[in-house]
N, C-alpha and C positions, 0 to 999 in steps of 0.2 A: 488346358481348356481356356477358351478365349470369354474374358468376360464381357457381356451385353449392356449398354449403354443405354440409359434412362432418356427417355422422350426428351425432359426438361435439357439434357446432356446433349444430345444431337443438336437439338434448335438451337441451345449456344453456340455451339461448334457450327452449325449452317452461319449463322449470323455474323461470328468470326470471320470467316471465311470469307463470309460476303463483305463485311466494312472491309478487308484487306483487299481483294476485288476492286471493289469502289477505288481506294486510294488509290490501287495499280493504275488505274481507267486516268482516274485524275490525273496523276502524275506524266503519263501518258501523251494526254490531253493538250499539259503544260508547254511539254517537249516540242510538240506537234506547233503548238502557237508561237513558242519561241524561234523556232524553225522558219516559220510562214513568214513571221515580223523581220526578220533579218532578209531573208529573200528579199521581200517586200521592200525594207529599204534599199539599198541598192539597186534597185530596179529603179525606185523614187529618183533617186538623187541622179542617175542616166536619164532617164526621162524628161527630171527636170530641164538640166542643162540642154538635152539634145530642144526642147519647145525651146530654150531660152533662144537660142543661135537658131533656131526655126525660125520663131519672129521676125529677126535682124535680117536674112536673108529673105523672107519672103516680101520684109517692109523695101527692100531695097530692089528685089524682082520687081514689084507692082510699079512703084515711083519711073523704075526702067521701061516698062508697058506702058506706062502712061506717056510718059516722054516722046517714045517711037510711035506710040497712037495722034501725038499731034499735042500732048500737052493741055489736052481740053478737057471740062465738067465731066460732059458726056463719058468721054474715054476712060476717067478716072472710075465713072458710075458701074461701068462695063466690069473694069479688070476686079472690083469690088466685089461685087455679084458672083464673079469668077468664084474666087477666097473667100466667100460664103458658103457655096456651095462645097467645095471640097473639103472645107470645114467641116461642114453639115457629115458628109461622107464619112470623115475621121469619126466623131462622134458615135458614130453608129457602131463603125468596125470597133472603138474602144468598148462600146457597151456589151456586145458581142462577148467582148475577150473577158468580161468580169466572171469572176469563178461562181457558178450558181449554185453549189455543195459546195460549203466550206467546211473544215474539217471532216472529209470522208471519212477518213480512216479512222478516226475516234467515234466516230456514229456506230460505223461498221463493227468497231469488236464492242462497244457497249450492247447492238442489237445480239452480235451474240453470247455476250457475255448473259443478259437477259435470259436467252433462249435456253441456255445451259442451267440456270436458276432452273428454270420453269422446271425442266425436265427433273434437274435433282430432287425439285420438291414432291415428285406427283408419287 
């Protein structure tokens, strides 16, 4: 005969259950940022270098534009305006690309780790 568990008994045993829950989420969570942060760097340090040598040759593209434009104010003003603009353009496509849910997949099993609560309590 299977013996029947006292109210006080369940709700500790729900509540175990859940701080371990919790922890799993967290830990989880951890994994997931430590994941992201290494991605991320790497990505960092290419990027950086590729802007770095971007500079250098675009400082050396313009100076050459200027030069074949005739070497004048004006000319310089022009190819300036140019590499503004497609500045301008970079900019946008980077904002674009920033990730706008960060940590999905830790939201994702917390909402259903929640939804699973909900239901065991009712």
């Amino acid at each position: 005969m299977a013996t029947r568990s006292s109210t006080p008994d369940l709700v500790r045993e729900a509540l175990g259950e859940a701080q371990q829950l919790v922890r799993l989420e967290v830990e989880l969570a951890k994994d997931e940022v430590k994941h992201e942060v290494r991605e991320a760097e790497g990505a960092a340090i290419g990027f950086g270098l590729a802007a770095l040598l971007g500079v250098v040759a675009l400082a050396l593209f313009a100076t050459a534009i200027v030069l074949a434009l005739g070497g004048t104010a004006g000319a310089a003003i022009v190819v300036a305006a140019c590499f503004l603009g497609a500045a301008a353009i970079a900019a946008l496509v980077a904002f674009w690309l920033v990730p706008k849910k960060p940590l999905e997949r830790t939201r994702a099993h917390a909402r259903r780790d929640v939804k699973q609560l909900e239901e065991h309590a009712r």
